[in-house]
Legacy VTK file of the C-alpha trace (Angstrom):
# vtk DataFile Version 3.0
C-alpha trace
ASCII
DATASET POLYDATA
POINTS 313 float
0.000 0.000 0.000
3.044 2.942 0.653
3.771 1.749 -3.166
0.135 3.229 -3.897
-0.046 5.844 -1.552
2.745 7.833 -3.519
0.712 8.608 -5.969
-1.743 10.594 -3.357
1.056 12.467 -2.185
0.883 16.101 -3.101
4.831 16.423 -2.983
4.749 13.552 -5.626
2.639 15.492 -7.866
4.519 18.841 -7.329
7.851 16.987 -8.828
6.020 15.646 -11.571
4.700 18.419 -13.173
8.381 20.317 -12.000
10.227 17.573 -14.365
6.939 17.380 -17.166
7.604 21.259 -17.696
11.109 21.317 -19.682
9.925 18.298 -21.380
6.601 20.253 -22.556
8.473 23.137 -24.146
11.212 20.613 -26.261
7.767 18.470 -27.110
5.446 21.351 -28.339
9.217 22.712 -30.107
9.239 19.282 -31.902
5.784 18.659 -33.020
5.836 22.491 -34.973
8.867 21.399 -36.523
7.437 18.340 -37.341
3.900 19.372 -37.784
5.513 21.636 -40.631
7.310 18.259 -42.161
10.700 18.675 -40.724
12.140 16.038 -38.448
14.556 17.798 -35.901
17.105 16.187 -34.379
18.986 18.822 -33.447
16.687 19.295 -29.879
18.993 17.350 -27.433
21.927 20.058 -28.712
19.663 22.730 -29.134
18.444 22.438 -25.536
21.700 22.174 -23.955
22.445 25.472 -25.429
19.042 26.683 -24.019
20.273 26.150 -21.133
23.574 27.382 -20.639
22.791 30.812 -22.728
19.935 31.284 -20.351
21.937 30.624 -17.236
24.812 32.598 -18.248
22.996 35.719 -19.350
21.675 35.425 -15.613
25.304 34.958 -14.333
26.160 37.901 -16.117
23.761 40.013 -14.220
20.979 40.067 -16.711
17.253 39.061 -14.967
15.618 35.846 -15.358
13.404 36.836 -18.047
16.556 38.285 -20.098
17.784 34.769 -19.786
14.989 33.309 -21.180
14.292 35.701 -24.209
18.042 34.837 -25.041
18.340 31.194 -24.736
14.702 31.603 -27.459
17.434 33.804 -29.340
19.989 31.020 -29.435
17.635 28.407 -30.554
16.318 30.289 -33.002
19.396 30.650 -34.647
20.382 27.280 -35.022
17.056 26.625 -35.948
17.488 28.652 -39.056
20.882 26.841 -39.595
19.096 23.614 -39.479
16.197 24.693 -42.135
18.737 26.392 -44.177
20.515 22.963 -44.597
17.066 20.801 -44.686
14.422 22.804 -45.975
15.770 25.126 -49.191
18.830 22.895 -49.539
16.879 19.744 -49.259
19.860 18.087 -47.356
19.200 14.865 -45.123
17.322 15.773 -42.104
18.753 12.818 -40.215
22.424 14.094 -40.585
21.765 17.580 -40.243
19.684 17.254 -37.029
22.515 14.979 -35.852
24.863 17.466 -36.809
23.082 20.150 -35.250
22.848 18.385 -31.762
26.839 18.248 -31.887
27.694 21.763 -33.452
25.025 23.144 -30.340
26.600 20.611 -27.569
30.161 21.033 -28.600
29.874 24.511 -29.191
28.134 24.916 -25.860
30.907 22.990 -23.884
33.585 24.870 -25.325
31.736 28.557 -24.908
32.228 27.443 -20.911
35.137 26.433 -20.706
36.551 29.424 -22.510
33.997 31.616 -20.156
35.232 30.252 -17.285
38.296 28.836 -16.908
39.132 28.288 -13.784
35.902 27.236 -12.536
35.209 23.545 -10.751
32.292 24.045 -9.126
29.713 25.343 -11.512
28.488 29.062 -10.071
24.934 29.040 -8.544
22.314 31.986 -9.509
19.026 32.681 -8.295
16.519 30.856 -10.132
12.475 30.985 -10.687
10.722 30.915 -7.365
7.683 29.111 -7.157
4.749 31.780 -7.440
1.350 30.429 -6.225
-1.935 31.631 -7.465
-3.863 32.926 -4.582
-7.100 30.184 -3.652
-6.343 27.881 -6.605
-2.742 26.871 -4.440
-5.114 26.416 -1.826
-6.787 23.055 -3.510
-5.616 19.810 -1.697
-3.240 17.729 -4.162
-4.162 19.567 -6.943
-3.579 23.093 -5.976
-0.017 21.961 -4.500
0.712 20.297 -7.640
-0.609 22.581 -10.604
-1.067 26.263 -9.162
2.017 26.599 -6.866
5.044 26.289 -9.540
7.383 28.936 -11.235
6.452 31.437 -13.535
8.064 28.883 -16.471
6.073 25.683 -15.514
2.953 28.169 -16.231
4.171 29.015 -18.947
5.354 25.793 -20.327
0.941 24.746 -19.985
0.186 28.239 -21.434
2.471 27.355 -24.979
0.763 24.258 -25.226
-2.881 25.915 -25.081
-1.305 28.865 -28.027
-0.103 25.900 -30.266
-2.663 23.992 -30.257
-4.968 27.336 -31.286
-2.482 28.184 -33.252
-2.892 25.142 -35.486
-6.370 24.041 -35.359
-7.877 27.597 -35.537
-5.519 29.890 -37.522
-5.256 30.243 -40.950
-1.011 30.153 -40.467
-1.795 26.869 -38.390
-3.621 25.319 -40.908
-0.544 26.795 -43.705
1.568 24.896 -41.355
-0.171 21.475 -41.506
-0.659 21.827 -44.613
3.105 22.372 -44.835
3.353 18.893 -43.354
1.012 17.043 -45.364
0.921 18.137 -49.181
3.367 21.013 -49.581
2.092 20.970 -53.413
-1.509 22.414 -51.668
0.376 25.217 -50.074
2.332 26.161 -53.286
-1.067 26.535 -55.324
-2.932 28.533 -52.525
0.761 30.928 -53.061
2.178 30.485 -49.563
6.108 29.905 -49.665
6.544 26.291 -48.647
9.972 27.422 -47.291
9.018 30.243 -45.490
6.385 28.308 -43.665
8.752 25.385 -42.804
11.444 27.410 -42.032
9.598 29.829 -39.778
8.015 26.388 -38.202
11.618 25.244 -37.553
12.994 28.708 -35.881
10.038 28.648 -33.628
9.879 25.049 -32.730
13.732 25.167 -32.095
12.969 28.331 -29.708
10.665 26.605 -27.844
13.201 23.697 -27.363
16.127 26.135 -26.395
13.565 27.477 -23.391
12.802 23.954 -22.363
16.679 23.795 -21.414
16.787 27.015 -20.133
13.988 25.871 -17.897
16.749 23.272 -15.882
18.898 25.808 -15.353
16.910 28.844 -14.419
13.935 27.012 -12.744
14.587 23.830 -11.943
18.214 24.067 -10.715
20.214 26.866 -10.169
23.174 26.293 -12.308
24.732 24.429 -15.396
26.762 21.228 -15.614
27.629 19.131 -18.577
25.286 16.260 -19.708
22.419 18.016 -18.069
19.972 17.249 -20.594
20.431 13.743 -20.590
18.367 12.300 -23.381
15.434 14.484 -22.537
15.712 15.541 -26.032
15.495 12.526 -27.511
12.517 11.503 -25.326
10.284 14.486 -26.553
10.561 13.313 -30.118
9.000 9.687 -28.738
6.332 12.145 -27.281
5.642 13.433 -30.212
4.926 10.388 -31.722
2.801 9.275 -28.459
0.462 12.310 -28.696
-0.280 11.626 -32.692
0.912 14.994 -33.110
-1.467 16.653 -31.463
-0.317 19.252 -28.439
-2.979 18.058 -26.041
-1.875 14.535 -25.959
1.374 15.266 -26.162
1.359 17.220 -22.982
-0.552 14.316 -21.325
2.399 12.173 -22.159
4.727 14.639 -21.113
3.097 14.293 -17.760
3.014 10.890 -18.026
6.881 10.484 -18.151
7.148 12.795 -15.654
5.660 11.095 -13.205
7.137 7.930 -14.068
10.201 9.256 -13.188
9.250 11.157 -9.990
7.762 7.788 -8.859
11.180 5.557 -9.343
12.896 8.010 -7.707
10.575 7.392 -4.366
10.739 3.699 -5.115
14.067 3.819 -4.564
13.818 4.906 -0.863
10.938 3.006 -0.351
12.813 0.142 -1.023
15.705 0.935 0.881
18.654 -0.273 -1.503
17.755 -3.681 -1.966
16.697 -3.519 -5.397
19.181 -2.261 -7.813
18.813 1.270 -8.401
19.108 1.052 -12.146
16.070 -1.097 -12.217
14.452 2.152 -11.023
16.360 4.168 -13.441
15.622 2.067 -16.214
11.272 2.032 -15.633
10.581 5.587 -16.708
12.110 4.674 -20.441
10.755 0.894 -20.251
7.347 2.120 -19.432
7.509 5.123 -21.965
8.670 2.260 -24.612
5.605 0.436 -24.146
3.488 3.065 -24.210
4.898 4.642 -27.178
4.205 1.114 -28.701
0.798 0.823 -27.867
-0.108 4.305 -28.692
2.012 4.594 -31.985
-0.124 2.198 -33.938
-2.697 4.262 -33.880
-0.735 7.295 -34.791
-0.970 9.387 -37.947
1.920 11.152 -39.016
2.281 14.294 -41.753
2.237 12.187 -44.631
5.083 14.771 -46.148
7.224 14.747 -43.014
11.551 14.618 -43.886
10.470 14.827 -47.443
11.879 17.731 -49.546
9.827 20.223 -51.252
11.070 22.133 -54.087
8.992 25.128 -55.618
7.529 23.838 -58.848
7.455 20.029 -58.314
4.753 17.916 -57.771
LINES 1 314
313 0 1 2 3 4 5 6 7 8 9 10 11 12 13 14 15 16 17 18 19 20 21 22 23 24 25 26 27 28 29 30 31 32 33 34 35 36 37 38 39 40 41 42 43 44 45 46 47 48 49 50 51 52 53 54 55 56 57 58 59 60 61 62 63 64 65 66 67 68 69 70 71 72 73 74 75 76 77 78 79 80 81 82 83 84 85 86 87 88 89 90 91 92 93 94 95 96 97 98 99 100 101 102 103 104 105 106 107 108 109 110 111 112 113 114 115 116 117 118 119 120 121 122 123 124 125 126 127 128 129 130 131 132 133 134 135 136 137 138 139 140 141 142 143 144 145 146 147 148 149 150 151 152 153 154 155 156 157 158 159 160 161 162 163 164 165 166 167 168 169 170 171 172 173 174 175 176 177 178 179 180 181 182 183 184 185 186 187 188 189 190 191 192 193 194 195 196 197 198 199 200 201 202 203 204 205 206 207 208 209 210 211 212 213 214 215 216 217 218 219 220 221 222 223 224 225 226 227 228 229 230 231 232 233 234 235 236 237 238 239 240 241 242 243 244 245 246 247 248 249 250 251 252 253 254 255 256 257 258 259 260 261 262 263 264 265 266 267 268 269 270 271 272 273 274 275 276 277 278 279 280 281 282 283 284 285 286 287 288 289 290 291 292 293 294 295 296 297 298 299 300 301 302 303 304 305 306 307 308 309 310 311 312
């Protein structure tokens, strides 16, 4: 019964949604991208750079918000380098995404290093602070859990609620489907194919640069190397889980989330007699067989990775 009484706990609840928010930025980031018909691998590099140019704008003595509108900045731009390559150049989005993800790590690594030298401790700056909404906190469990976070886990549910209007009731949203499903459509209506994908990709990489910038400025207070940890590559498998679609995407987001929040209490519960990378290892074995079970069902843009060219059909 303490197994199942986690999952009443409001303190369980409160970490789940704290870990589900970077992974709801990188997710939403994704599915535009990919919405739009361009697979982007670049998001585990693109994040890491998130986070460090948010942090370090911080460090530098800009505000928090500073450091967020920058590390946006910063994955914007290698956003455009990556639908340069893929979109008007009609290279392999595979090995540019790849690509991408080491340029942005790499880069990132180095742009430390070089900034501070003779660190070994990485410096410490003051982060988000949880901000609770005044009654809604208030709500047992749910109030705890949902209305008592930082400013960026608010936002993080407010970008999923402006994609999915974006997309299902916007005349650019439906330009961007469209994008993602028969380019050839878009052409003939005289919307640029590239500019739509392109502009998807800048965006969606934004949003992805903010998700890291979100572990460094809200859910810890400073960088370290490897920080990111595959969270990039498990927001493309959300993708996938939520069809595309931002609501179920989120709910998957969540999902993970608590997966992980709950091994982590496992873990004590147990009290070392199971091997902790059992633990470690159910977050991704359950999000595998979700992902399975859900992905059957799923209906991808029927022009996604494929290169458009004006004039072809």
């Amino acid at each position: 019964m303490e197994a199942f009484d986690i999952l009443l706990q409001a303190s369980f609840w409160v970490a789940a949604i704290r870990i589900a928010s970077p992974l709801i930025f990188a997710t939403m980031g994704e599915l535009i991208c990919e919405r739009a018909g361009v697979l982007n691998l670049g998001i585990e590099g693109i994040m890491a750079a998130g986070a460090f140019a948010g942090w370090v704008t911080v460090y530098a003595g800009g505000n928090l918000w500073t450091g967020v509108i920058i590390a946006a900045l910063v994955g914007a731009m290698f956003g455009l380098l990556h639908g340069t390559l893929t979109v008007p150049f009609g290279l392999s989005q595979h090995v540019v995404g790849i690509g991408i993800t080491l340029l942005a790590t790499s880069l990132t690594y180095f742009t430390y290093r070089i900034t501070l030298p003779e660190v070994t401790s990485p410096p410490k700056i003051a982060p988000f602070q949880p901000l609770p909404i005044p009654l809604l906190s208030e709500i047992p469990v749910v109030g705890a859990a949902l209305f008592n976070q930082t400013p960026l886990t608010y936002l993080a549910f407010v970008t999923v609620a402006v994609v999915a209007w974006v997309l299902y009731r916007t005349p650019l949203g439906m330009a961007v489907r469209a994008a993602g499903e028969n380019p050839a459509a878009v052409e003939a209506q005289g919307i640029g194919v590239t500019s739509i994908r392109m502009g998807a990709v800048m965006v969606g990489s934004a949003l992805m640069a903010i998700g890291g910038a979100f572990l460094t400025m809200s859910a810890f207070n400073s960088f370290f190397f490897e920080m990111i940890n595959g969270r990039g590559w498990i927001c493309i498998a959300l993708v996938v889980f939520g069809s595309w679609r931002p609501g179920k995407a989120l709910l998957g987001a969540i999902l993970f989330a608590a997966f992980d929040a709950y091994q982590v209490r496992l873990q004590q519960l147990t009290g070392g007699v199971v091997p902790y990378q059992i633990f470690l290892m159910m977050p991704y074995a359950l999000s595998i067989l979700a992902l399975i079970a859900m992905s059957r069902r799923a209906s991808y843009p029927k022009a996604l990775m494929v290169p458009y060219q004006k004039g072809e059909r």
